[in-house]
C-alpha positions as CSV (number, residue, x, y, z in Angstrom):
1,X,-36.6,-65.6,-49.3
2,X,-33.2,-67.8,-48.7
3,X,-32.3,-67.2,-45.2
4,X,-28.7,-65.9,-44.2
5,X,-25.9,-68.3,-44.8
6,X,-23.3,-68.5,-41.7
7,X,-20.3,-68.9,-44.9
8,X,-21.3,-65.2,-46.0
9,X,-19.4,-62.4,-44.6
10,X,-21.9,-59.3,-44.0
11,X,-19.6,-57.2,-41.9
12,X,-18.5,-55.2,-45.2
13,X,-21.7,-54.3,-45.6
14,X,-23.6,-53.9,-42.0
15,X,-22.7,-50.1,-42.1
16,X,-24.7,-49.1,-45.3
17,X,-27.4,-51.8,-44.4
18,X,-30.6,-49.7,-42.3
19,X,-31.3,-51.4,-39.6
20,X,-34.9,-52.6,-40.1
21,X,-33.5,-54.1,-43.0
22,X,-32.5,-58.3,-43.2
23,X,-29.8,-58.9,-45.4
24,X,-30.3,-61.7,-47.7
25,X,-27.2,-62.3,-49.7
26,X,-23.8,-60.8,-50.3
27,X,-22.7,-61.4,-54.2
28,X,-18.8,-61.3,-54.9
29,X,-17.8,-61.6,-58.5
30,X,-16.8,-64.7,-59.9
31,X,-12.6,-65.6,-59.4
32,X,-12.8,-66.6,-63.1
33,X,-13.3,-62.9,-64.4
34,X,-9.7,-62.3,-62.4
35,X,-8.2,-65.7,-63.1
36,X,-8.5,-64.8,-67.0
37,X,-6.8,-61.6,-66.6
38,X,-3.9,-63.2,-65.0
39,X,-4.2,-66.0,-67.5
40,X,-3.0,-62.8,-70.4
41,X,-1.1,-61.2,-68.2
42,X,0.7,-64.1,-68.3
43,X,0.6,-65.2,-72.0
44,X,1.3,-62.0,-72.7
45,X,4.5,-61.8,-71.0
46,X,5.6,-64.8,-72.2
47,X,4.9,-64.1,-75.6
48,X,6.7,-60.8,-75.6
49,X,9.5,-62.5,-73.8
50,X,10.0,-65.1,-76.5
51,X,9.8,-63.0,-79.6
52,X,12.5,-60.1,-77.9
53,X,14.6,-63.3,-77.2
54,X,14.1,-65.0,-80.7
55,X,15.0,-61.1,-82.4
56,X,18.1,-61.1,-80.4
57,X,19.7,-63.7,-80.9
58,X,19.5,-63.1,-84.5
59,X,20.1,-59.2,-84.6
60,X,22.8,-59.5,-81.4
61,X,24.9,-62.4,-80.6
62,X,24.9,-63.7,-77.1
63,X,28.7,-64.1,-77.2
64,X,29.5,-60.8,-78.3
65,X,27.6,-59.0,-76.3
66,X,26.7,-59.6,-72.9
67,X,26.3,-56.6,-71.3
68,X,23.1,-56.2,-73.7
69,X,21.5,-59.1,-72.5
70,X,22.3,-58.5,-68.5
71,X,20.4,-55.4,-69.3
72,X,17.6,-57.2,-70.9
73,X,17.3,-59.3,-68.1
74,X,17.6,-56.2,-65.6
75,X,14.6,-54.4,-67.6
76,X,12.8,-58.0,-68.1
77,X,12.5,-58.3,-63.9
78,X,11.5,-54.6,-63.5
79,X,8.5,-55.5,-65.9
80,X,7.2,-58.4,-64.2
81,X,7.7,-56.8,-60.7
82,X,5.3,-54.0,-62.3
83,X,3.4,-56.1,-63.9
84,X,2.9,-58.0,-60.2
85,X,1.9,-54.8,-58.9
86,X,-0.7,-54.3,-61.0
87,X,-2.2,-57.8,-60.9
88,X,-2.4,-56.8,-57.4
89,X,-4.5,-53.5,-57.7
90,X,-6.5,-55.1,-59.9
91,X,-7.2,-58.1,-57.7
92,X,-8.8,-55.3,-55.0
93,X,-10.3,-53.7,-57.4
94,X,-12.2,-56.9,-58.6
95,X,-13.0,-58.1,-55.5
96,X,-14.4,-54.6,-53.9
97,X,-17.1,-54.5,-56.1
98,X,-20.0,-56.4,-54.8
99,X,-24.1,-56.8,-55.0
100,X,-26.1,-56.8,-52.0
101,X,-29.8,-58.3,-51.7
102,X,-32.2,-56.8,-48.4
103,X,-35.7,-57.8,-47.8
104,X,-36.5,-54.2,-49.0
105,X,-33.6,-53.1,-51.2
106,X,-30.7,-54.1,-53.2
107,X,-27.0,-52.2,-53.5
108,X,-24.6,-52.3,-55.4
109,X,-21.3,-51.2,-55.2
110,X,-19.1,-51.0,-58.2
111,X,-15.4,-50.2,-58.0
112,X,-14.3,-48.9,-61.0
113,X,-10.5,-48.0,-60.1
114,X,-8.5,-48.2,-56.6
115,X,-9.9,-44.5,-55.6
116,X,-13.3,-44.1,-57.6
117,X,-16.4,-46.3,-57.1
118,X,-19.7,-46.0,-58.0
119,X,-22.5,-46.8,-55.3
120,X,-26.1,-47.6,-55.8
121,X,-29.8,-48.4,-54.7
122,X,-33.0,-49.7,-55.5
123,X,-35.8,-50.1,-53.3
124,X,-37.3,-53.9,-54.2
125,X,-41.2,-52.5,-55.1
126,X,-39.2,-50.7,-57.7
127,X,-37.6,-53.8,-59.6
128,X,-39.7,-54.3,-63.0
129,X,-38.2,-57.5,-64.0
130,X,-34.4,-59.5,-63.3
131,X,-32.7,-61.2,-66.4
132,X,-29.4,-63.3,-66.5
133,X,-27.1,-63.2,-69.6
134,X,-24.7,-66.2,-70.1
135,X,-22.7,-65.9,-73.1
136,X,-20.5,-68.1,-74.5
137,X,-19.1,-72.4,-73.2
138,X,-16.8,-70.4,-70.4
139,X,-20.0,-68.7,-68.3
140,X,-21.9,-72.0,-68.6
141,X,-19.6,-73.9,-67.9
142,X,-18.4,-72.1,-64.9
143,X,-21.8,-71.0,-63.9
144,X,-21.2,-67.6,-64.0
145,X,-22.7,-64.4,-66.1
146,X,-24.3,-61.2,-66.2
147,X,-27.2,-60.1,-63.7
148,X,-29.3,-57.5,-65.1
149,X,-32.4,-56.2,-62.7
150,X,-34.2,-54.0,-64.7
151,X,-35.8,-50.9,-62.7
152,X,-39.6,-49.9,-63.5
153,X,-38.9,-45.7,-63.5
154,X,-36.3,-43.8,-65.2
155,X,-33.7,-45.1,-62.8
156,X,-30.5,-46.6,-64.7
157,X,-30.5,-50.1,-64.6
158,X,-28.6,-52.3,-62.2
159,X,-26.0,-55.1,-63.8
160,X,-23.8,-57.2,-62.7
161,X,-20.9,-58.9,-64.2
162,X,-18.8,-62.5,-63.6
163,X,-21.6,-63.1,-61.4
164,X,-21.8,-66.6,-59.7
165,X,-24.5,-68.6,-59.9
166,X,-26.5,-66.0,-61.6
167,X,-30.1,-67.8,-62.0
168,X,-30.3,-68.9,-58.2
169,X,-29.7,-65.0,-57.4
170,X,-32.2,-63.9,-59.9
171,X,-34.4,-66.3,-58.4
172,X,-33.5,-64.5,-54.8
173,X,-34.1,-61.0,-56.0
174,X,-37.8,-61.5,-57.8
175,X,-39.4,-64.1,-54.7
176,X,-38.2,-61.1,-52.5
177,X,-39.8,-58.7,-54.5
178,X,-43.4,-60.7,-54.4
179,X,-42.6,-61.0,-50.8
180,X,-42.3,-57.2,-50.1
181,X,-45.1,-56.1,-52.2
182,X,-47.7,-58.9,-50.9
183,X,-46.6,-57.9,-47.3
184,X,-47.3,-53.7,-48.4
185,X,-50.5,-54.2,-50.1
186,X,-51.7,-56.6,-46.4
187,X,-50.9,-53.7,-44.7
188,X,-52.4,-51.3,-46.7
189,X,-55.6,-53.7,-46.6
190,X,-55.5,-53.8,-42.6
191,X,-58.3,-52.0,-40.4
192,X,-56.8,-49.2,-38.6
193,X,-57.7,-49.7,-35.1
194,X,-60.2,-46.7,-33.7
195,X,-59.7,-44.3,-31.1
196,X,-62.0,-44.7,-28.1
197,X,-64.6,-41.5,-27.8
198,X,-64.7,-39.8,-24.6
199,X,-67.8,-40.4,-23.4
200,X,-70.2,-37.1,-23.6
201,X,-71.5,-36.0,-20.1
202,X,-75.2,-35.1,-20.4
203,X,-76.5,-32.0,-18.2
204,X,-80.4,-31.4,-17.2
205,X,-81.7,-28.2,-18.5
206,X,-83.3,-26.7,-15.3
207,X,-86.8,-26.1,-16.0
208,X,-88.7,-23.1,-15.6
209,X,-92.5,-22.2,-14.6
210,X,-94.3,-19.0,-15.7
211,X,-95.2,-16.9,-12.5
212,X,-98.8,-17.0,-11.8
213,X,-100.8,-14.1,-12.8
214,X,-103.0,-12.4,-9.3
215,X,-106.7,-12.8,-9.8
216,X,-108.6,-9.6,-9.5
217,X,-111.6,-9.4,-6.6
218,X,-115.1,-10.5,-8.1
219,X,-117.5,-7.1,-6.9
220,X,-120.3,-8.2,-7.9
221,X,-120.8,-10.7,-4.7
């Protein structure tokens, strides 16, 4: 398996991590999954923005009525503050989800709003297979997609979304695997060492002789 890269920040992650364990990797989704959401945040704004401004104009003369439009403007501030605010919440919320790869487990932790996240784990002898979904010129382009580790028992499968570099990962995550169950079944296959015996102490049996009999006087000497 990869060995620890000094660029990765465990620390988030050393408090859930046992400490027999040997943390491998530490996945972050991909900025592009947050980039596009600002992207029609954006759009979206201007769009909105542009048509209020273009149905003014028309319906309400600038001229005429300015007081209108300083209130438009007042109202059009207060909606992109709030809409900075949430670009903001959503940025943490993005970025607190991660995916976490130990020589014997993997976790993830999935933040699904700024107060509620979901957090889960798999023990590696338990991954059936890993798969990596890129959909689309954007994901392949950018290297990015879905990583989906498929779990061999009724457990709900583990995926990952905007994930970087998905293949090297999946790579990561199914050598490690190998590793962990080739290093169980050697030491299930190993001799077990035996005990030394006390060694036994033999006594002698004392031995016993049958008392001799008197013989009786012969008369007829």
């Amino acid at each position: 398996m990869e060995h620890q890269s000094s660029k990765q920040d465990f620390s988030i992650t050393l408090n859930k991590i046992n400490p027999n364990e040997k943390v491998v990797a530490v996945i972050k989704r991909h900025p592009f999954g947050i980039i596009k959401l600002y992207i029609s945040a954006v759009l979206g704004l201007i769009l909105a923005g542009g048509l209020l401004l273009f149905v003014m104009s028309d319906l309400v003369p600038r001229e005429d009525n300015p007081d209108i439009y300083a209130i438009i403007g007042a109202l059009t501030v207060v909606v992109v503050g709030f809409m900075i605010v949430i670009m903001l919440i959503a940025t943490i919320i993005y970025y607190k989800s991660s995916f976490v790869i130990t020589d014997q487990s993997i976790k993830q932790t999935l933040q699904i709003s700024l107060f509620n996240k979901k957090i889960s784990q798999l023990n590696v002898a338990e991954i059936h297979d890993v798969t990596v979904e890129k959909k689309g010129v954007l994901p392949t382009f950018f290297n990015y997609g879905r990583l989906l580790v498929e779990t061999a028992g009724e457990q709900e499968n583990f995926h990952f979304d905007y994930c970087p570099n998905p293949d090297h990962y999946a790579k990561i995550i199914l050598d490690g695997r190998q590793l962990y169950i080739s290093g169980h079944e050697l030491k299930m296959q190993a001799p077990h060492p035996q005990q030394p015996q006390a060694p036994q102490q033999q006594y002698a049996q004392p031995q016993y002789e049958a008392p001799q009999q008197p013989q009786a006087p012969n008369q007829y000497q």
